[in-house]
C-alpha positions in Angstrom: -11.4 12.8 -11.0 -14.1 11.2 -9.2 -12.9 7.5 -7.5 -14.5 4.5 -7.9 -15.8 3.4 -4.8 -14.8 6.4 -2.5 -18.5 6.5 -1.0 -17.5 3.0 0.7 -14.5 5.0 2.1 -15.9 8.2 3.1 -18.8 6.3 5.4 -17.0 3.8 6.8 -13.9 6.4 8.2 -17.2 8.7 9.1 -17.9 6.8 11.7 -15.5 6.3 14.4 -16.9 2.3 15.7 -16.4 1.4 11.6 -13.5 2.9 11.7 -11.7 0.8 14.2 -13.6 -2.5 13.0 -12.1 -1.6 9.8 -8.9 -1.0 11.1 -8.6 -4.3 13.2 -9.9 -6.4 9.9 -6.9 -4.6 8.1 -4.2 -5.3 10.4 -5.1 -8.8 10.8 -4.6 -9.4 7.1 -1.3 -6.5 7.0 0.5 -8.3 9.9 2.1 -11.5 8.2 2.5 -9.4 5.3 4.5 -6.9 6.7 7.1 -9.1 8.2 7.2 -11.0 5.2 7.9 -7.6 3.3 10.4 -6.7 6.3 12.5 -9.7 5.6 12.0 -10.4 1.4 13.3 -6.5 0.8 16.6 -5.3 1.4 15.8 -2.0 3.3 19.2 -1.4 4.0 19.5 1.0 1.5 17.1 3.2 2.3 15.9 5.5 5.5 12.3 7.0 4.7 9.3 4.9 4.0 5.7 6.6 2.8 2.8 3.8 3.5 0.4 5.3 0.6 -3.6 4.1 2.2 -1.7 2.8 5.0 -4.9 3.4 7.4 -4.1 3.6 11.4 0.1 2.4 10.3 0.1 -1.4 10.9 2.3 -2.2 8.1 4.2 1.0 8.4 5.2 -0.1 12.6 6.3 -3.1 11.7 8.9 -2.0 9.3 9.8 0.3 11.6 10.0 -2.2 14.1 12.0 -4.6 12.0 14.4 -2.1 10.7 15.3 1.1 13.7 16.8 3.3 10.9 13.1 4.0 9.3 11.3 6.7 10.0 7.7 6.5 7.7 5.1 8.6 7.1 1.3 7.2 6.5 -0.6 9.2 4.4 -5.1 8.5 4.3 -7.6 10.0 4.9 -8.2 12.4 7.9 -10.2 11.3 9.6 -8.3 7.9 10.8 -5.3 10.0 12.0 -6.4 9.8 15.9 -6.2 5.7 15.8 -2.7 6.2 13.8 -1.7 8.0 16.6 -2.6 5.4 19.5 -1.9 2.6 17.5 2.2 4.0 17.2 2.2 4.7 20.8 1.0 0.8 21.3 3.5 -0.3 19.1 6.0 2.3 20.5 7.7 3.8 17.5 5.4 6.9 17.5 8.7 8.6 17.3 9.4 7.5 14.4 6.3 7.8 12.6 4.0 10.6 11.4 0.4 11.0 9.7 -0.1 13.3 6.5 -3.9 12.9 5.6 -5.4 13.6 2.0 -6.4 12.3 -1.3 -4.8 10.2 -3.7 -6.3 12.1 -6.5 -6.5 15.5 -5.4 -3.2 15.7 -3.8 0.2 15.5 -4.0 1.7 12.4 -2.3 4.1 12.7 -0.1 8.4 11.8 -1.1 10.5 9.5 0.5 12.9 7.3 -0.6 10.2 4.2 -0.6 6.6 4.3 -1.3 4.8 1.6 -0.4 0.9 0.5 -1.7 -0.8 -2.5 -0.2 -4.2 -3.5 -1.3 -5.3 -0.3 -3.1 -4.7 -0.5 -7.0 -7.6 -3.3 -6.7 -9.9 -0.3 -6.1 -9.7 1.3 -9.2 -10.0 0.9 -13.0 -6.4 0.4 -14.8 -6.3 4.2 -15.7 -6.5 4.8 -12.3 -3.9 2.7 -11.2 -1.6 4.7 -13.8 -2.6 8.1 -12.7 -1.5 7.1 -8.8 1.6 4.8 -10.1 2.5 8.3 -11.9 2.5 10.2 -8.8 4.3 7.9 -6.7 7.3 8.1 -9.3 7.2 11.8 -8.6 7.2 11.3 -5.4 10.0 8.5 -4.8 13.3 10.2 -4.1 16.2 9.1 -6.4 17.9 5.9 -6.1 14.5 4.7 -4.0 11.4 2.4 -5.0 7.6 1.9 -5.3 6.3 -1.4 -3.7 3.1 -2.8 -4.8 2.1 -5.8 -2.7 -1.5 -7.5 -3.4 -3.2 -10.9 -4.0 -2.5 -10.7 -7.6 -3.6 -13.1 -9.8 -2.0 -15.9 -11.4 -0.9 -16.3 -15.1 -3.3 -19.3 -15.5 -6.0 -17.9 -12.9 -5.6 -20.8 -11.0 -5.8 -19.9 -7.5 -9.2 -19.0 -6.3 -8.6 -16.6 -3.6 -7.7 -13.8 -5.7 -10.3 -14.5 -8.3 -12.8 -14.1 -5.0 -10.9 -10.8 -4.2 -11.2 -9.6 -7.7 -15.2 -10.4 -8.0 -15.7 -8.3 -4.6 -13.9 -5.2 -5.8 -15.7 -5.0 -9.1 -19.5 -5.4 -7.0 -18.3 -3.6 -4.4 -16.2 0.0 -5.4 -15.6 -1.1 -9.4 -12.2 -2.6 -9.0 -10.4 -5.5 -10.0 -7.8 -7.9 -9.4 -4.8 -7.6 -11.4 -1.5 -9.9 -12.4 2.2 -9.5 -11.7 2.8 -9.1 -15.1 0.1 -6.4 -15.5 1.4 -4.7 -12.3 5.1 -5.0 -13.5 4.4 -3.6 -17.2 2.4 -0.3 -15.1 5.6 0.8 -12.9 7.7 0.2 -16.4 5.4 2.5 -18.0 5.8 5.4 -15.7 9.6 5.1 -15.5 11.0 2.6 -13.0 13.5 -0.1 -13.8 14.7 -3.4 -12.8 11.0 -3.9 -12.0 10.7 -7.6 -10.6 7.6 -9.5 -8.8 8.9 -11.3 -5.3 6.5 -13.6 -4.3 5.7 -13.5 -0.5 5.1 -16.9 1.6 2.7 -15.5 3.4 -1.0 -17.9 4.2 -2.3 -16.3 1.7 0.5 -16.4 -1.1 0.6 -12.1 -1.9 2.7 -11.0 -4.1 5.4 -7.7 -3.6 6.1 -5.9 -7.2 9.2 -3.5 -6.6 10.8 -0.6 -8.9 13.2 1.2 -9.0 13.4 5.1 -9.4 16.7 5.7 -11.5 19.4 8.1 -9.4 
């Protein structure tokens, strides 16, 4: 299946000084999140976190961080895998943390217990989004969860912000914004239950849609 928008990808992790621009514009936008997601989510329950396009591991170290028992794995594409590496020593849980590079599409993902997805499934068309939401319920253990956090858009399309986000996705790799509602009725689909939307209180007011993968 050829992706959407994978040329934008593919040339900017070519190149190492786009890389780590890249990188440094993500983690500035995945840093409020992730403690929000740290402290919204009971993860308690669980001990192995997957960060699905989870770039150099910002969001991924600060769960760890937050909660010693993790251990995660970040899977993306190869080529980033040398910042993942300094960027866990920096925030010293490299321990604890591992890189698996590959394709969403082409391969496998990898199990754990949680699966997370932050700011991808605006990427892609809606069939897509199904073929990866598929995967990831093969590839959450039993009694775990998928976690889709995004600026999703509201039921009245009220809020500009992710109307903005939506417009650049579609001119920029053929994506779109999406709604709770959509999101929830996608991880129903595949076969996870209890499926709820937790909105985050983060600046930017994201949104974390979380299902669960039956024992």
């Amino acid at each position: 299946m050829q992706k959407e928008g994978s040329e934008f990808f593919e040339h900017t992790y070519a190149n190492v000084d786009l890389q780590r621009m890249f990188m440094e514009a993500q983690d500035s936008l995945s840093s409020e999140i992730a403690w929000e997601i740290s402290r919204r989510v009971d993860w308690s329950q669980w001990r192995t976190l997957v960060d699905l396009g989870g770039a150099r591991g910002n969001t991924a170290g600060i769960l760890l961080e937050a909660h010693p028992h993790l251990t995660a794995t970040v899977f993306d594409m190869p080529p980033i895998e040398p910042l993942f590496h300094e960027h866990m020593e920096r925030l010293g849980v490299a321990g604890r943390a591992r890189y698996q590079g590959g394709d969403w599409f082409e391969n496998p993902l990898p199990e754990g217990d949680v699966l997370l997805c932050g700011h991808a499934l605006h990427n892609w068309t809606t069939d897509q989004r199904r073929t990866v939401i598929a995967k990831a319920y093969d590839a959450v253990l039993p009694g775990g969860a998928f976690l889709v956090h995004d600026l999703m858009i509201d039921a009245g399309r009220e809020r500009l912000n992710p109307l903005m986000l939506s417009l650049a996705m579609t001119l920029s790799v053929g994506g779109s914004g999406y709604t709770a509602e959509e999101c929830t009725g996608w991880l129903a689909e595949a076969g996870f239950e209890d499926v709820e939307a937790i909105p985050l209180q983060d600046h930017d007011g994201h949104t974390v849609v979380l299902g669960r993968k039956p024992r």
